[in-house]
SERO-4910 file (N, C-alpha, C, O; in steps of 0.05 Angstrom, whole numbers):
BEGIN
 pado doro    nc1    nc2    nc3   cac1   cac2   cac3    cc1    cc2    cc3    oc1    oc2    oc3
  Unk    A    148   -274    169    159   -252    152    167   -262    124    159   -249    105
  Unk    A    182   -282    122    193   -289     96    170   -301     71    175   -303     47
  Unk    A    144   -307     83    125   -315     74    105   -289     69     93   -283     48
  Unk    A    106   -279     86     84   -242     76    102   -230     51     92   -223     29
  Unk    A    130   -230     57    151   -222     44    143   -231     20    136   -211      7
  Unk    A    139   -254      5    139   -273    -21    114   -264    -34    111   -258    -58
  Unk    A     92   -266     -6     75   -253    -31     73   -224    -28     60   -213    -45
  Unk    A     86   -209     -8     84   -184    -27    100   -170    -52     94   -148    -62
  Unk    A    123   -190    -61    136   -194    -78    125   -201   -104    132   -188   -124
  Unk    A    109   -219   -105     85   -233   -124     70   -202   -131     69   -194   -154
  Unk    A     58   -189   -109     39   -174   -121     54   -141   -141     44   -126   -157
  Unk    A     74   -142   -131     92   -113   -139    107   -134   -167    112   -121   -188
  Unk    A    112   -156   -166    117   -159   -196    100   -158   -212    108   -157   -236
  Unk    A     68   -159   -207     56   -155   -226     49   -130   -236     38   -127   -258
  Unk    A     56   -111   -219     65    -77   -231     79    -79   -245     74    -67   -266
  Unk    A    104    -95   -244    121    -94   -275    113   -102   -300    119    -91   -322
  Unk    A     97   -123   -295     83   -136   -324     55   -108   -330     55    -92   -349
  Unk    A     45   -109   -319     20   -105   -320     24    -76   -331     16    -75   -354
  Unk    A     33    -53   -322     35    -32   -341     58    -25   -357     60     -2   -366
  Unk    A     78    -45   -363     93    -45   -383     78    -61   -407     82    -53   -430
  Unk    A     68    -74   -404     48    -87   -428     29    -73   -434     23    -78   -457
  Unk    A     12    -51   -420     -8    -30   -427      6     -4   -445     -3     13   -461
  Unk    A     32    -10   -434     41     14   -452     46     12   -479     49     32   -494
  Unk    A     48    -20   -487     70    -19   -509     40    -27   -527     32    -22   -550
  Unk    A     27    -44   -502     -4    -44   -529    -11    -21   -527     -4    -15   -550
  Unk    A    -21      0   -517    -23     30   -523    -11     45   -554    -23     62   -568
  Unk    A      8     37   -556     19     41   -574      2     30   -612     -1     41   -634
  Unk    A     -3     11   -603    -30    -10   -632    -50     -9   -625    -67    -21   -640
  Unk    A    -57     -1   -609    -90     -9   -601   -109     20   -583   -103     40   -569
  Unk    A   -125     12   -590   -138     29   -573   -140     25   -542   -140      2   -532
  Unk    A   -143     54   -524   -145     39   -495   -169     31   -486   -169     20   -464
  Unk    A   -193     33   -498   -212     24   -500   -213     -9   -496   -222    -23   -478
  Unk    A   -197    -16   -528   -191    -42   -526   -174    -65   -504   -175    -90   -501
  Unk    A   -152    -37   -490   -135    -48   -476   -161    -55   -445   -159    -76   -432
  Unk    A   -176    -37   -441   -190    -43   -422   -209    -66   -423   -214    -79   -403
  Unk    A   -220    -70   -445   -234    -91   -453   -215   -123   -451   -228   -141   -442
  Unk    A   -194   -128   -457   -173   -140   -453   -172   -151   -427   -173   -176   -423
  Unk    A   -169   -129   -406   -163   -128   -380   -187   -146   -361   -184   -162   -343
  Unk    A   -217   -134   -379   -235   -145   -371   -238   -175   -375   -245   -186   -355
  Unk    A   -234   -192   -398   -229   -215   -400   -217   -231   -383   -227   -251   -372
  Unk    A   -190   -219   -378   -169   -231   -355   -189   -229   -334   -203   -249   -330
  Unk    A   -193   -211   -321   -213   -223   -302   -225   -239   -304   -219   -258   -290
  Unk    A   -249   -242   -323   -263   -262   -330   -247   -288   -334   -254   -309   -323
  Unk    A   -228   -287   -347   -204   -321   -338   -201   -327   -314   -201   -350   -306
  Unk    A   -196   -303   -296   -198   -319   -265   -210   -326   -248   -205   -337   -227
  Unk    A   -240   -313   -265   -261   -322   -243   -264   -356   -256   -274   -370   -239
  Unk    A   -259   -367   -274   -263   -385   -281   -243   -403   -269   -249   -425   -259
  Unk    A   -220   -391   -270   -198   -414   -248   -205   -416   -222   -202   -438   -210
  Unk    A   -215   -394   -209   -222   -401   -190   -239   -409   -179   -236   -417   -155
  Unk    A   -273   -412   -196   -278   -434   -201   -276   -453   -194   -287   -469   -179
  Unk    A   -255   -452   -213   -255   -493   -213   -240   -504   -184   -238   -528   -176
  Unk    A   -229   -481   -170   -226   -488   -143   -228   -499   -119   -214   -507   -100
  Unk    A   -262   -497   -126   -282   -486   -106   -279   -509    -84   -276   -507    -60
  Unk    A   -282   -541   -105   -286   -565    -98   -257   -570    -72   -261   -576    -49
  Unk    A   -229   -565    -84   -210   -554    -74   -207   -543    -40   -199   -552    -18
  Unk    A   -218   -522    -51   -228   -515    -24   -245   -525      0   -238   -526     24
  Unk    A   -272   -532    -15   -293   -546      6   -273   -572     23   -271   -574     47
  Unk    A   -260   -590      3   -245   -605     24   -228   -599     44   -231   -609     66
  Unk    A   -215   -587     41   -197   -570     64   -201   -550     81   -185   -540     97
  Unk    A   -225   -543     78   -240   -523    102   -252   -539    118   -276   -546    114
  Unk    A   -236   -548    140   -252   -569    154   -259   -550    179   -279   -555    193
  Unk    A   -236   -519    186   -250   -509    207   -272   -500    209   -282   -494    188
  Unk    A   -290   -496    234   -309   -481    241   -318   -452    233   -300   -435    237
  Unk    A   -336   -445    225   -341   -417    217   -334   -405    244   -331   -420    263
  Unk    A   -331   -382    246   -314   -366    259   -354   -349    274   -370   -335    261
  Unk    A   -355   -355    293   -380   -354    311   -379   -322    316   -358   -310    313
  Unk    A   -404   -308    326   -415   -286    331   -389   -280    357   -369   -266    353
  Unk    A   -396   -297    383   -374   -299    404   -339   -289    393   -323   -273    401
  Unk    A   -338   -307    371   -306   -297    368   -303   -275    357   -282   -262    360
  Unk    A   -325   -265    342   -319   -241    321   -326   -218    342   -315   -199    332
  Unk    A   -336   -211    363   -340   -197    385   -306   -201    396   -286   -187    392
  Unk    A   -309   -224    410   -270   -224    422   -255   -209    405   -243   -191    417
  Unk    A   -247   -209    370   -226   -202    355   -238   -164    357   -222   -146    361
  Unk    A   -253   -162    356   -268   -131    350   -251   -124    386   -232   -110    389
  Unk    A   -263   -136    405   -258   -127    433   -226   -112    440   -219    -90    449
  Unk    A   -205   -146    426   -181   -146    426   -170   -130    406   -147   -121    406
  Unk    A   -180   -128    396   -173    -94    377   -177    -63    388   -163    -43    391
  Unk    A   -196    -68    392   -198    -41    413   -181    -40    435   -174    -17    441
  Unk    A   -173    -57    449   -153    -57    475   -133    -62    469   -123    -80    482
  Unk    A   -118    -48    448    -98    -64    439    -88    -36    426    -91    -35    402
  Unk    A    -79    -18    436    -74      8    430    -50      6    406    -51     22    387
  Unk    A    -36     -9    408    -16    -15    389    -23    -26    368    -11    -16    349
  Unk    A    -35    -41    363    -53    -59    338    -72    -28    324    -69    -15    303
  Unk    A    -92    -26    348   -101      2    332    -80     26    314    -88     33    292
  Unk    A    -49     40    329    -38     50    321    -29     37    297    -39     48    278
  Unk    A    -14     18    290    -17      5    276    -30     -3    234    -22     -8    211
  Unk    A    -56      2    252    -80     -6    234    -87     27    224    -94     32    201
  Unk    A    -84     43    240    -90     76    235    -62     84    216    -65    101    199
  Unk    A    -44     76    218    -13     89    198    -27     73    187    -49     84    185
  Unk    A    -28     46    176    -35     41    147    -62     51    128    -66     50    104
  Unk    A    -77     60    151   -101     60    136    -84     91    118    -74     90     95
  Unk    A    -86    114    135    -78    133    127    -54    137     99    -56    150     78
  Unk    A    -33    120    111     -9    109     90    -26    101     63    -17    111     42
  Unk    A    -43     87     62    -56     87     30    -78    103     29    -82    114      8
  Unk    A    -92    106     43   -110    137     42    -85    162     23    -93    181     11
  Unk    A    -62    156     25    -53    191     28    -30    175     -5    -14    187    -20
  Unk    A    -37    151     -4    -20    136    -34    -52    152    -50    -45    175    -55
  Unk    A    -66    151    -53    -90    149    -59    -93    168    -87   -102    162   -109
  Unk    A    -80    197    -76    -81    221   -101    -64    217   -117    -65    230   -138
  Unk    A    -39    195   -112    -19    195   -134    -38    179   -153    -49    194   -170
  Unk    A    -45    155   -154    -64    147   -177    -75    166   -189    -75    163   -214
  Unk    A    -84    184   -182    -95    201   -202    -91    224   -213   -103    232   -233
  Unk    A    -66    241   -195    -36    261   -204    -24    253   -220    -22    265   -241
  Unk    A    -10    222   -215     15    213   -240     -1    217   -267      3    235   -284
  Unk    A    -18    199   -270    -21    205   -298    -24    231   -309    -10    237   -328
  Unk    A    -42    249   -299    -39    279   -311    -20    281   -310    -11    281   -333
  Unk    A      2    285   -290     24    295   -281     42    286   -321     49    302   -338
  Unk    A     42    263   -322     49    266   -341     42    275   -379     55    280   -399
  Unk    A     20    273   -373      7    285   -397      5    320   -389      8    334   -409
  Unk    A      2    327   -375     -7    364   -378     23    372   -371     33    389   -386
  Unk    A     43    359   -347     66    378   -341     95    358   -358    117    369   -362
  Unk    A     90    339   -364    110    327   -380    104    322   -413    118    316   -432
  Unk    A     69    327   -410     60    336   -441     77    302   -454     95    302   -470
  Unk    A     70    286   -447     78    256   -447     53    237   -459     34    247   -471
  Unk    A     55    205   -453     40    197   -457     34    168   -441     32    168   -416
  Unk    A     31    148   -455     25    118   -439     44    107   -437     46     91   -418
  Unk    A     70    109   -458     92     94   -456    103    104   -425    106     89   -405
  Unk    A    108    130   -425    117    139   -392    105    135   -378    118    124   -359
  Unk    A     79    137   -372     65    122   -355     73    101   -350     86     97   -329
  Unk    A     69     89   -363     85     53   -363    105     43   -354    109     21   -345
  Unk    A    126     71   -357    155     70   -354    146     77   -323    150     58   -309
  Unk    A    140     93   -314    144    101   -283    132     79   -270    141     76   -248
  Unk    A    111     60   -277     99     37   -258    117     17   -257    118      3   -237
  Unk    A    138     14   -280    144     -9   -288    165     -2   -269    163    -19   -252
  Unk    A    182     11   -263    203     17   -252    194     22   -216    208     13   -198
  Unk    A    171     37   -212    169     29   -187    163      1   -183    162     -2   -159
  Unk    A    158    -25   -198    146    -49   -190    169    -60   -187    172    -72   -166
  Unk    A    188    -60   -203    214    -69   -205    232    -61   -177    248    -77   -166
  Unk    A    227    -30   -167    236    -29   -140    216    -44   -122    227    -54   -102
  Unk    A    198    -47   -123    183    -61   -100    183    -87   -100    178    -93    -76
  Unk    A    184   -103   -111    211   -126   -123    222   -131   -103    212   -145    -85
  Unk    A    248   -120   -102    275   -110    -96    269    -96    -60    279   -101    -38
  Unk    A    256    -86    -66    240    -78    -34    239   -100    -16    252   -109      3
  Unk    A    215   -109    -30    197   -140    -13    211   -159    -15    206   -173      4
  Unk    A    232   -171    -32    247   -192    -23    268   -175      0    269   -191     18
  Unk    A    279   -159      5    293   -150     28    276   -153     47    288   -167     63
  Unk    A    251   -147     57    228   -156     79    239   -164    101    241   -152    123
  Unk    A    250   -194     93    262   -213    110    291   -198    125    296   -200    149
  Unk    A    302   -190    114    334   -173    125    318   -159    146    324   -168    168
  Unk    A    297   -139    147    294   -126    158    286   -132    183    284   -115    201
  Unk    A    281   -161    187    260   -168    209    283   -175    240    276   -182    262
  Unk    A    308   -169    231    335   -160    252    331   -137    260    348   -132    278
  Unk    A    315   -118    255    315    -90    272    286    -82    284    268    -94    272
  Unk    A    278    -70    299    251    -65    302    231    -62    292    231    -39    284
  Unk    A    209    -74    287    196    -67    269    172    -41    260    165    -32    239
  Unk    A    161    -33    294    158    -10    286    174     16    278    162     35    268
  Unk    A    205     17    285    212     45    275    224     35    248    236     54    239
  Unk    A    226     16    234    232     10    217    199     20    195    202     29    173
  Unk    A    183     17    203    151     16    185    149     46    182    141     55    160
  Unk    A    157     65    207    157     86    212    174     91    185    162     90    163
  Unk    A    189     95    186    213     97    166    212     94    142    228    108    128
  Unk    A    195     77    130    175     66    100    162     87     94    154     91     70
  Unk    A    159    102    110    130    116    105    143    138    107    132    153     90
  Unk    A    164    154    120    175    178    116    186    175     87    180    194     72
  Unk    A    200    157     77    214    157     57    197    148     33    209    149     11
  Unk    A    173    140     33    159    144      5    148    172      8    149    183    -14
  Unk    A    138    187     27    143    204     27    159    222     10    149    230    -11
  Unk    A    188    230     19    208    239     18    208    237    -18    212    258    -31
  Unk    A    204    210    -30    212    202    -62    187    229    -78    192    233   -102
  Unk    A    168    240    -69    152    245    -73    149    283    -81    139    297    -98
  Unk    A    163    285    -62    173    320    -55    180    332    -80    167    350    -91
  Unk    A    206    318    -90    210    328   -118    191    329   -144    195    342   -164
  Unk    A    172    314   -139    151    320   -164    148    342   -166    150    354   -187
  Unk    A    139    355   -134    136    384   -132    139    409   -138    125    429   -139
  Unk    A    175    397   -145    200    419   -147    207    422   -176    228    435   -178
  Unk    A    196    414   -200    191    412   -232    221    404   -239    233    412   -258
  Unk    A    231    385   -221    254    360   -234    244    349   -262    221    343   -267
  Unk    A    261    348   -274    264    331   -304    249    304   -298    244    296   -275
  Unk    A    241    291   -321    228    265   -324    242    243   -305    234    229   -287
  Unk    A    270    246   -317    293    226   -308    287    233   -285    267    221   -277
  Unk    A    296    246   -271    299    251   -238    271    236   -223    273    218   -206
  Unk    A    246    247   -232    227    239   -219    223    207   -228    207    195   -213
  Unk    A    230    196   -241    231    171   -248    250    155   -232    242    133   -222
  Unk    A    277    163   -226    295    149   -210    271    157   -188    253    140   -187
  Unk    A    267    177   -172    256    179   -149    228    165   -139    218    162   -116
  Unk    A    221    155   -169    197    134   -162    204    108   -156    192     95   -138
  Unk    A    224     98   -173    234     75   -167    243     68   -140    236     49   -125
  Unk    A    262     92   -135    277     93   -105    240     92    -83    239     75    -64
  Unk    A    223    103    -87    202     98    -80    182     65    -73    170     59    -53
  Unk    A    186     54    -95    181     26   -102    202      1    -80    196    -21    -72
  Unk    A    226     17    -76    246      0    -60    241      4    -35    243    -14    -18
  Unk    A    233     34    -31    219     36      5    192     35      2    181     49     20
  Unk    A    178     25    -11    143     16     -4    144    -20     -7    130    -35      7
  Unk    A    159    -28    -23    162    -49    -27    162    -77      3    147    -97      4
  Unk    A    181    -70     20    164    -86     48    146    -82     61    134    -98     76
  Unk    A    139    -52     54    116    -41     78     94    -67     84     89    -78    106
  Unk    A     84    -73     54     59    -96     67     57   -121     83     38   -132     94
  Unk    A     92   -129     82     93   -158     95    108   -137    123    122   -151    137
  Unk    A    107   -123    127    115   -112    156     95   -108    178     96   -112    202
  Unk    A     72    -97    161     60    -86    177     39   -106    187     34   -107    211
  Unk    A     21   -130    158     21   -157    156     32   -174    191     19   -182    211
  Unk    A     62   -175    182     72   -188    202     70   -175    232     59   -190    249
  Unk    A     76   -156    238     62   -130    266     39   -146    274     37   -158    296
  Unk    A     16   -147    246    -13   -151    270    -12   -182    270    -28   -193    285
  Unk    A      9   -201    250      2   -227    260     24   -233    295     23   -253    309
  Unk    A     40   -211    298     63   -224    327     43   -215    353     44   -223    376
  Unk    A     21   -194    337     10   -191    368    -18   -197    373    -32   -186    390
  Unk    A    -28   -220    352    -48   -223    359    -54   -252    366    -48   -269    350
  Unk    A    -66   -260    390    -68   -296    392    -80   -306    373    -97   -294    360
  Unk    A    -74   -330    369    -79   -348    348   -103   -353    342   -111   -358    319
  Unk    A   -119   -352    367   -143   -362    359   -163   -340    351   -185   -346    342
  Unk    A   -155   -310    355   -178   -288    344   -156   -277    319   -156   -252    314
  Unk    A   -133   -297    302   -126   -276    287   -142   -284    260   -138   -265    244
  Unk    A   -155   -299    250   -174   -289    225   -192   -274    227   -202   -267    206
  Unk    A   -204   -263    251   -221   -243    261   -208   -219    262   -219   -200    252
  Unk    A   -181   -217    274   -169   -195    274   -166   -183    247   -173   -161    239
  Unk    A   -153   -205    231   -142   -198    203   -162   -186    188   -159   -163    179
  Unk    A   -188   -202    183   -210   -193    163   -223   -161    181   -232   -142    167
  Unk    A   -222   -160    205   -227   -126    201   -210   -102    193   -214    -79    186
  Unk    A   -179   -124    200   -160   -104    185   -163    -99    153   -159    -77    144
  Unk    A   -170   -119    139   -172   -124    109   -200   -103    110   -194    -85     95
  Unk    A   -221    -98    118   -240    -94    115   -243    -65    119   -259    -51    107
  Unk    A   -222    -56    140   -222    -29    142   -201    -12    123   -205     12    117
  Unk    A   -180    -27    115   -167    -13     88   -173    -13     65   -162      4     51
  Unk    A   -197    -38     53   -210    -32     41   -225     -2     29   -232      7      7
  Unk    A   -226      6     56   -238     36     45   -213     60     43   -222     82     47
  Unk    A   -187     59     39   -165     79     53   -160     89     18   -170    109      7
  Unk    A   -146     74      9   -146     80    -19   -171     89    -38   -168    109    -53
  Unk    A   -193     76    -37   -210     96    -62   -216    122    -43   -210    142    -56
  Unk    A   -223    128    -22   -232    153     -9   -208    166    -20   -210    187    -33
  Unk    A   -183    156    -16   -160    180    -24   -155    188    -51   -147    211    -57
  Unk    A   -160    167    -67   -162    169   -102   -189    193   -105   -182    215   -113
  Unk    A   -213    191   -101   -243    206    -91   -228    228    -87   -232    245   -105
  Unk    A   -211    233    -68   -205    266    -61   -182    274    -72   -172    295    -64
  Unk    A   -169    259    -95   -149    255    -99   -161    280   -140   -152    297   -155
  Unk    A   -178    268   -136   -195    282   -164   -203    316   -161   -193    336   -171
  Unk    A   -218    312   -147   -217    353   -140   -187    368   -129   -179    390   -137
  Unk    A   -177    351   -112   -152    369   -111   -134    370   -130   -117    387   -130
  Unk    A   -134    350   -151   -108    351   -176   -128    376   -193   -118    397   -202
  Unk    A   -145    372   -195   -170    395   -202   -168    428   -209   -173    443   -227
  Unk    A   -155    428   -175   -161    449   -164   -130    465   -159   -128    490   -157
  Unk    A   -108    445   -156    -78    452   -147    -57    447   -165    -33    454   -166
  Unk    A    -76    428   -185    -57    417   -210    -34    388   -196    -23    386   -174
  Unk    A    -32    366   -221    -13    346   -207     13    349   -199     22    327   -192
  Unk    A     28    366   -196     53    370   -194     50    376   -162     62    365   -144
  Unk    A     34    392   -159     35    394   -123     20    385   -110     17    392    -87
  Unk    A      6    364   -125    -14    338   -102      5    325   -109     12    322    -86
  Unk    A     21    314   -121     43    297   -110     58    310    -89     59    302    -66
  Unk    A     66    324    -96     84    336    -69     73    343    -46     86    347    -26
  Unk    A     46    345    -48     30    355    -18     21    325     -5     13    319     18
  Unk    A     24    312    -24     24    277    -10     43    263      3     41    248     23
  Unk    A     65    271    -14     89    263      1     96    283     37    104    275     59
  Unk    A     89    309     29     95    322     53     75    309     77     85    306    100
  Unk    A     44    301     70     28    293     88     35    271    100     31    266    123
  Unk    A     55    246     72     62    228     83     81    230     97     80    210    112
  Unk    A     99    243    103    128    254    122    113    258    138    114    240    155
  Unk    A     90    279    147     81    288    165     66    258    180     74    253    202
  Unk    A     51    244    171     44    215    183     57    196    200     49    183    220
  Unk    A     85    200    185    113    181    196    112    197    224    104    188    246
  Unk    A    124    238    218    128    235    250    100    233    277     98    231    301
  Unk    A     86    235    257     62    235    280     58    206    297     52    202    320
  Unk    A     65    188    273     64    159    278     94    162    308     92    152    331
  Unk    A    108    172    302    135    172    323    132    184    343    141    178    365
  Unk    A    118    208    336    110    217    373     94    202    382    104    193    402
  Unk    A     67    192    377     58    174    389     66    152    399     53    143    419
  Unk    A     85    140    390    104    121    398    113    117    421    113     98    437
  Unk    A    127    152    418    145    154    446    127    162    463    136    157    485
  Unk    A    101    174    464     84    182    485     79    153    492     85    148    515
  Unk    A     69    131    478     64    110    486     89     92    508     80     77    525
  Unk    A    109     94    506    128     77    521    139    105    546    157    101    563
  Unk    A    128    128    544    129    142    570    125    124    598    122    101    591
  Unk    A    124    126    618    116    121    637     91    139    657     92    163    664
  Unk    A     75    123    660     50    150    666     64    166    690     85    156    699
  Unk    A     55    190    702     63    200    714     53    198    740     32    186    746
  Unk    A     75    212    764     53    197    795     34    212    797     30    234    788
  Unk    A     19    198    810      0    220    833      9    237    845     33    234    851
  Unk    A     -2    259    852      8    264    882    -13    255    901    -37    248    897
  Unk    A      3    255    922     -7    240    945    -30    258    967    -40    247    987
***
């Protein structure tokens, strides 16, 4: 936990840098140029990493991970009803993050009639809660961890509703932040979930179909995230995201409790 925790800490601080610096170059430059910019930095890291490579080859002394095991991790996933539930709230949980990428920013140009600096301002302030989030990670790992994950996900949710409700800038800004502080452990929670229940020896198999299947959760939801801001306007695809996401949490909870039921008898 304290290690998923660190780097999901790492990755939500670079929400802070990363669109507070787009905003303020926004301001001199073209975004054209700022994207061109962006593209370089990439290009710097493919070069560090790179120079890695050699790095690497020495310390990969394990075995490629064989046809046999990658069948076991696929098997033990499927029988593993909890790992599946699991793997299904997150996929969905950024499937349903998916339309805000592409609401906020209208949201603030057509209904706040704004620009990049606010933009900037609302990332920068949710990264700064998710910060603040993900180093808490570790506190959290004293209470259960699924109704605790459950609970992440009602309450980014919940930060979400008010977009809906045509709150002032301020308001929806604290409520993103407050947002950023409850999404902020989700990834080293849920992370840590599929590493406590999976054996050691099928968990890079387990892991990479988890990685492989959320891969697709976010752009499909950004994808549908474009006709419905379209069609409903951004003010209530935020809020119809947040309600779906509330609605996820309890669905995630009844299943829960259907799951730790006890089956029922026969009759005889």
């Amino acid at each position: 936990m304290p290690a998923n925790a660190l780097v999901s800490s790492c990755t939500s601080a670079s929400v802070i840098i990363g669109p507070a610096l787009a905003g303020f170059l926004a301001t001199a430059v073209s975004p054209a140029w700022i994207l061109g910019l962006d593209a370089v930095s990439f290009a710097v890291l493919a070069v560090q990493v790179g120079r890695l490579g050699n790095v690497a080859g020495t310390t990969a002394t394990a075995a490629p991970i064989g046809s046999g095991r990658s069948a076991a991790g696929l098997n033990l996933l499927r029988g593993q009803p909890e790992l599946l539930g699991i793997l299904a709230l997150t996929w969905f949980f950024n499937f349903l993050y998916g339309p805000v990428e592409v609401a906020l920013p209208l949201h603030v140009t057509e209904d706040l009639h704004s620009g990049a600096n606010l933009l900037g301002l609302y990332w920068t302030l949710f990264g700064v809660g998710a910060v603040l989030g993900a180093l808490s990670a570790g506190a959290l790992r004293r209470f259960p961890l699924r109704p605790v994950t459950l609970g992440i996900v009602a309450g980014w949710g919940l930060t979400l509703v008010p977009f809906g409700l045509g709150v002032p800038a301020g308001v929806s800004l604290v409520c993103f932040a407050l947002g950023g502080v409850v999404y902020g452990p989700f990834t080293a929670l849920s992370f840590t979930l599929f590493q406590d229940r999976t054996p050691a020896a099928l968990l890079t198999t387990v892991l990479a179909v988890r990685s492989a299947a959320l891969l697709t959760a976010a752009p499909v939801g950004t994808a549908l995230g474009g006709p419905l801001t379209a069609a409903m306007g951004p003010r209530t695809v935020l809020a119809v995201s947040g309600i779906a996401t509330i609605a996820l949490a309890v669905a995630g909870a009844a299943a829960r409790v259907r799951g730790r039921r006890p089956p029922a008898p026969r009759p005889v």
